[in-house]
FIMILUM-859346 format. One record per residue (C-alpha): residue in one letter; x, y, z; residue number from 1. Coordinates in pm, 1 decimal. Example, Ala and Ser with C-alpha at 12.3 -4.5 7.8 and 13.67 -1.06 7.14 Angstrom:
<rs>
rest  c1  c2  c3  nr
a  1230.0  -450.0  780.0  1
s  1367.0  -106.0  714.0  2
</rs>
This chain:
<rs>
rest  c1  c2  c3  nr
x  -434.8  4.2  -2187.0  1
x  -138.7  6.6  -1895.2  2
x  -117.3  -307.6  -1769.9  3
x  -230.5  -378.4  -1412.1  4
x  81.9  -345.9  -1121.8  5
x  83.0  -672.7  -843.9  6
x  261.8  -576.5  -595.9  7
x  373.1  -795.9  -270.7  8
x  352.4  -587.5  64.6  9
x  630.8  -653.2  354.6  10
x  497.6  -530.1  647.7  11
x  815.2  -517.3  871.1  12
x  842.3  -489.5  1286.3  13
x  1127.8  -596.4  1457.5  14
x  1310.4  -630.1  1136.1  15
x  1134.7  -927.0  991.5  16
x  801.8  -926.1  781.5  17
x  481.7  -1015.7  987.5  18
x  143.8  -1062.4  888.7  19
x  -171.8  -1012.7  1091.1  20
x  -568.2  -1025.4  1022.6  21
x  -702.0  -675.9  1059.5  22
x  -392.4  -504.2  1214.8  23
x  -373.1  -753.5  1463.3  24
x  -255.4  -1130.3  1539.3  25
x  86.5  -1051.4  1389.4  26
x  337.3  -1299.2  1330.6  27
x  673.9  -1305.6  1147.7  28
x  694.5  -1486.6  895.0  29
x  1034.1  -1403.3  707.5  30
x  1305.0  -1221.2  656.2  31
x  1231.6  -884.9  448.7  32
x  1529.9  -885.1  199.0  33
x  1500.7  -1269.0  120.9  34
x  1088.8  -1184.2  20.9  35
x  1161.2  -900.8  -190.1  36
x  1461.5  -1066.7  -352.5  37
x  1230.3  -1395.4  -416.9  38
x  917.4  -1168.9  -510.3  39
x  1115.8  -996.1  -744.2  40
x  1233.7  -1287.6  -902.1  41
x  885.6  -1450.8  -936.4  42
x  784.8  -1137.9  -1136.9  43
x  661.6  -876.8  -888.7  44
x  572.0  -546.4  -1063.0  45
x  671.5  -330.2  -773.6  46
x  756.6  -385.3  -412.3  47
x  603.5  -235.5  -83.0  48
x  777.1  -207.2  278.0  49
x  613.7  -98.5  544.7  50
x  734.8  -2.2  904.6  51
x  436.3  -114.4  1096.7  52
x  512.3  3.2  1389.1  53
x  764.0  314.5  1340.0  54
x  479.2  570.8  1367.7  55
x  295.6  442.5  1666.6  56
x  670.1  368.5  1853.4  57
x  742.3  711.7  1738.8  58
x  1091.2  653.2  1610.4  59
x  1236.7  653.7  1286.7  60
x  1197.0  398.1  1025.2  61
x  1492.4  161.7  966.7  62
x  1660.6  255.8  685.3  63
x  1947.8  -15.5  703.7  64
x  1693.0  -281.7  622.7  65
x  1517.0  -37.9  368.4  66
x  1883.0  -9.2  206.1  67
x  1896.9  -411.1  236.6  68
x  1539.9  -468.0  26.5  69
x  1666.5  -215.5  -208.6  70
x  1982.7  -407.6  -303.9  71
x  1828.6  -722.5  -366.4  72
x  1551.0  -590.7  -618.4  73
x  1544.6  -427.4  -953.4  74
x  1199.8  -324.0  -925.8  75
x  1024.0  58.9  -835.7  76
x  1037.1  -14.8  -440.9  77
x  800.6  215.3  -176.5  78
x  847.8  255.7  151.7  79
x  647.9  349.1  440.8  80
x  603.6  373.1  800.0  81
x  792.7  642.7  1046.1  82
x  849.4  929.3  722.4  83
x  744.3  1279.9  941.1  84
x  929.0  1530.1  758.8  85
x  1064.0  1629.1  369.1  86
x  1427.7  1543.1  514.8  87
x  1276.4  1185.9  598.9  88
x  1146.1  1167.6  293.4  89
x  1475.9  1233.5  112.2  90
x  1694.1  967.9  340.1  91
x  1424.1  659.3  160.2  92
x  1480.9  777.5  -147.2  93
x  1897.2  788.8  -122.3  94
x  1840.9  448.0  33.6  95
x  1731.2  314.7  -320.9  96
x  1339.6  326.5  -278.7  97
x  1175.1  480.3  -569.2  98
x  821.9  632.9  -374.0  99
x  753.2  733.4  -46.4  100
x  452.5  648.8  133.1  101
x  282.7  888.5  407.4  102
x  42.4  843.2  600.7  103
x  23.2  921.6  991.9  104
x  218.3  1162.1  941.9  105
x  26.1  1328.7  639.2  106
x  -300.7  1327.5  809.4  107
x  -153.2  1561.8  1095.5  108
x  28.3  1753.4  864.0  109
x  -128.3  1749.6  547.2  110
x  179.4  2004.0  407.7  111
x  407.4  1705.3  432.5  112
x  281.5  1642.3  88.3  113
x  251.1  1914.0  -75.3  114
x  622.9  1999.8  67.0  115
x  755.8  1604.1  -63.7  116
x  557.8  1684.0  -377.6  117
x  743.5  2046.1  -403.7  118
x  1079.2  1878.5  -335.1  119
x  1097.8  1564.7  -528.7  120
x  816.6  1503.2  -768.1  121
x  439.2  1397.2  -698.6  122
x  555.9  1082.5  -871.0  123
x  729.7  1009.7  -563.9  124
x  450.6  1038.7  -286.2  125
x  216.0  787.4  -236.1  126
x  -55.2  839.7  -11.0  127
x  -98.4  536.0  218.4  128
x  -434.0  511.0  383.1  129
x  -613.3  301.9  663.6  130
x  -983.6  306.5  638.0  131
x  -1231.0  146.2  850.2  132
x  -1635.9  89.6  770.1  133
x  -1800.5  315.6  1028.3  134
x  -2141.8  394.9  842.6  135
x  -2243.5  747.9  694.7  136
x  -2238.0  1015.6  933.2  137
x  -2254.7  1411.6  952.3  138
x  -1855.4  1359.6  1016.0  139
x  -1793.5  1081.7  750.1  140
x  -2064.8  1079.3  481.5  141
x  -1841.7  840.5  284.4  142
x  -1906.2  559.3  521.4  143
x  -1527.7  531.1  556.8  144
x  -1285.9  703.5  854.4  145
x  -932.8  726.5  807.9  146
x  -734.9  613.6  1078.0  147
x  -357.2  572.8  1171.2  148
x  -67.4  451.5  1347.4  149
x  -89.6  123.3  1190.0  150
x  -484.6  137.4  1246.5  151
x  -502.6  224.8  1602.6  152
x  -586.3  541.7  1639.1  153
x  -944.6  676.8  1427.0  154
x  -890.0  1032.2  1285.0  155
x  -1291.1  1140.0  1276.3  156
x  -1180.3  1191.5  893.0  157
x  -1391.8  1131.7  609.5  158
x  -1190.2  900.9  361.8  159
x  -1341.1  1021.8  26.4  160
x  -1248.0  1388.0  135.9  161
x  -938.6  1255.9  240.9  162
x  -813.9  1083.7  -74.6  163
x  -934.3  1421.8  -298.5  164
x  -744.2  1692.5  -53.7  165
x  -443.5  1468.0  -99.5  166
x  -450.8  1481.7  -493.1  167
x  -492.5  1861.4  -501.0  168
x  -154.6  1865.3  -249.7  169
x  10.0  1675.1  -493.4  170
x  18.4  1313.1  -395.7  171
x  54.9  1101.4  -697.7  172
x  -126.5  784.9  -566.8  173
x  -271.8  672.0  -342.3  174
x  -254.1  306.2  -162.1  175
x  -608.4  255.2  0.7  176
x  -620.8  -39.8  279.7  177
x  -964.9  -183.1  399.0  178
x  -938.5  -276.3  787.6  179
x  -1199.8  -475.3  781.8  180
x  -1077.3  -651.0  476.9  181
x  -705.1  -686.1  560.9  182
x  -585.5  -1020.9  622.5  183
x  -886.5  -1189.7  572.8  184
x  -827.4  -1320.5  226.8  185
x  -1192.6  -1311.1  116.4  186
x  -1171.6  -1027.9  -151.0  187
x  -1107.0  -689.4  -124.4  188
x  -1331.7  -412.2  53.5  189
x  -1564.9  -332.6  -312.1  190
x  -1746.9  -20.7  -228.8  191
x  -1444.7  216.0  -106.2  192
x  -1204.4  59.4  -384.0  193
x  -1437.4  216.2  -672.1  194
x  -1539.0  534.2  -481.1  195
x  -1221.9  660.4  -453.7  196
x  -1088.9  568.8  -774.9  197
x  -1377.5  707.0  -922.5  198
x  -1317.1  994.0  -749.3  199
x  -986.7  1121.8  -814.6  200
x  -760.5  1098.9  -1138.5  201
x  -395.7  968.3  -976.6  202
x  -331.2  614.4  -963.0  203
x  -521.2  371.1  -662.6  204
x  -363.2  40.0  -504.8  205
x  -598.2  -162.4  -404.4  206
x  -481.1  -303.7  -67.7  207
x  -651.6  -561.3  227.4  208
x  -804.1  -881.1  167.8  209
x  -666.7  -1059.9  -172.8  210
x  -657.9  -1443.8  -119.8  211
x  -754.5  -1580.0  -514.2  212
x  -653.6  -1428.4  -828.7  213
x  -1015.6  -1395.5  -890.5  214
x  -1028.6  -1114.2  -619.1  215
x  -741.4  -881.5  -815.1  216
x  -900.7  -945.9  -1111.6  217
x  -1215.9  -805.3  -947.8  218
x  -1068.7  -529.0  -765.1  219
x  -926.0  -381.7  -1086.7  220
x  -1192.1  -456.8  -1342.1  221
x  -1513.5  -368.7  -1087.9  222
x  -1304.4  -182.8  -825.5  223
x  -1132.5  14.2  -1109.5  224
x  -797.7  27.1  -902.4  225
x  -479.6  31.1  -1148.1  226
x  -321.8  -236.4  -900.6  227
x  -307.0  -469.4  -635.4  228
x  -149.9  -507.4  -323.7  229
x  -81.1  -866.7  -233.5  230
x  37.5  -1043.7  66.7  231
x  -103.5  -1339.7  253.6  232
x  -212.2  -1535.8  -87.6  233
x  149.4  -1508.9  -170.7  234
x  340.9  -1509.0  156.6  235
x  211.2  -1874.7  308.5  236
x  246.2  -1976.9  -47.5  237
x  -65.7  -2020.5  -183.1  238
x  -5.9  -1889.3  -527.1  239
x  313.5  -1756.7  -689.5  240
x  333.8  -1430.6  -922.1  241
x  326.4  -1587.7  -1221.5  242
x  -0.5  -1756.5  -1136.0  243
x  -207.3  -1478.0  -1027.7  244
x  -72.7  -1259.3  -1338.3  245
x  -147.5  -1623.5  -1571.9  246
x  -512.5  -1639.9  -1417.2  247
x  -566.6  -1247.9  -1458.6  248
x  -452.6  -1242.2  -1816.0  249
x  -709.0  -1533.4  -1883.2  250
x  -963.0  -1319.4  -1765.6  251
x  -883.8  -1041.2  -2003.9  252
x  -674.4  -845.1  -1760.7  253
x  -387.5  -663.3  -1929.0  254
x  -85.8  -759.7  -1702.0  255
x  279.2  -787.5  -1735.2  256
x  424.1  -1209.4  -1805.4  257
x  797.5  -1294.4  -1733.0  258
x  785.9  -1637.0  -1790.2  259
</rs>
């Protein structure tokens, strides 16, 4: 069995990483390079960076701190935030990031994948998606609406049909954030998590809500996602790496120990 991926998320405005409960209350909290460097050191599996606010500011994300994080780590790095077009796509990946995550962008023009995909490899696109509880409707009979620009803006877009028209363009995973779960460290959102993984056969990060190592555990036993994205538990210091991949292993999770 492939062991299950933690991976810490830098959500970066301004140039520093911030943290917020339910896309908003943001503060920084760090520097972006120093957090990768350290969470690469403590045993991170992969690293995420997101521009939180390059797609709502409508500018371009900033690649001289991407090419910064990059650097410092030795670890598959994906990047986020502000990518509109192939040739964006290409200028992450020359900056030393190994994926490429779209998402505003994707859901207006859903050929931005299947273009990335044509150009560089599905391997490389990772389909980042904001989903918010609304209830079943004629519109969203998942339950689930995508939205974007950072989670401001609802898209009237059902997420299940969402997540399976992004496989067949040739996304090869796809990073699935709760709203209503983000931030709040009381355990991920459990009833998207499993429908879309269930639902489509690429890779799904679990991402919003992880504050005890019982809750990735959860998420990727119950929740069948193949990882975890991780930040407040680990950002304010709660837990390290090591002890969320210890505690997970205990529990009969297949994971990947450095020390």
């Amino acid at each position: 069995m492939l062991s299950k991926r933690i991976i810490p998320c830098l959500d970066v405005r301004g140039g520093k990483t911030t943290k917020g409960v339910k896309f908003a209350g943001n503060v920084d909290i760090g520097d972006p390079v120093d957090m990768g460097r350290f969470y690469y050191e403590q045993g991170a599996d992969e690293i995420v960076f997101y521009d939180i606010t390059a797609s709502s500011d409508a500018r371009e994300i900033m690649i001289d701190v991407v090419e910064r994080v990059a650097a410092a780590i030795f670890i598959p790095f994906s990047v986020g935030g502000g990518i509109r077009t192939v040739e964006d796509i290409r200028r992450v990946l020359l900056a030393g990031a190994e994926k490429v995550s779209v998402n505003s962008a994707a859901v207006k023009k859903p050929d931005l994948i299947q273009e990335g995909a044509r150009a560089f490899g599905s391997q490389c696109i990772v389909l980042g998606m904001d989903v918010l509880r609304v209830g079943p409707s004629e519109q969203i009979p998942c339950g689930y609406e995508v939205y974007i620009n950072g989670g401001r803006t609802p898209m009237g877009l059902d997420a299940l049909w969402w997540a399976k028209r992004a496989e067949e363009l040739g996304a090869g995973e796809i990073c699935l954030n709760s709203i209503d779960a983000d931030g709040t460290q009381d355990g991920y959102e459990m009833r998207v998590t499993p429908m879309i993984s269930q639902a489509v056969s690429i890779p799904v990060i679990a991402s919003g809500g992880a504050g005890r190592p019982e809750h990735l555990t959860r998420v990727v036993t119950e929740g069948l996602a193949d990882a975890a994205l991780i930040a407040s538990m680990t950002h304010y210091g709660t837990y390290n790496i090591q002890e969320i991949k210890r505690a997970m292993a205990a529990a009969g999770v297949p994971v990947r120990l450095t020390w």
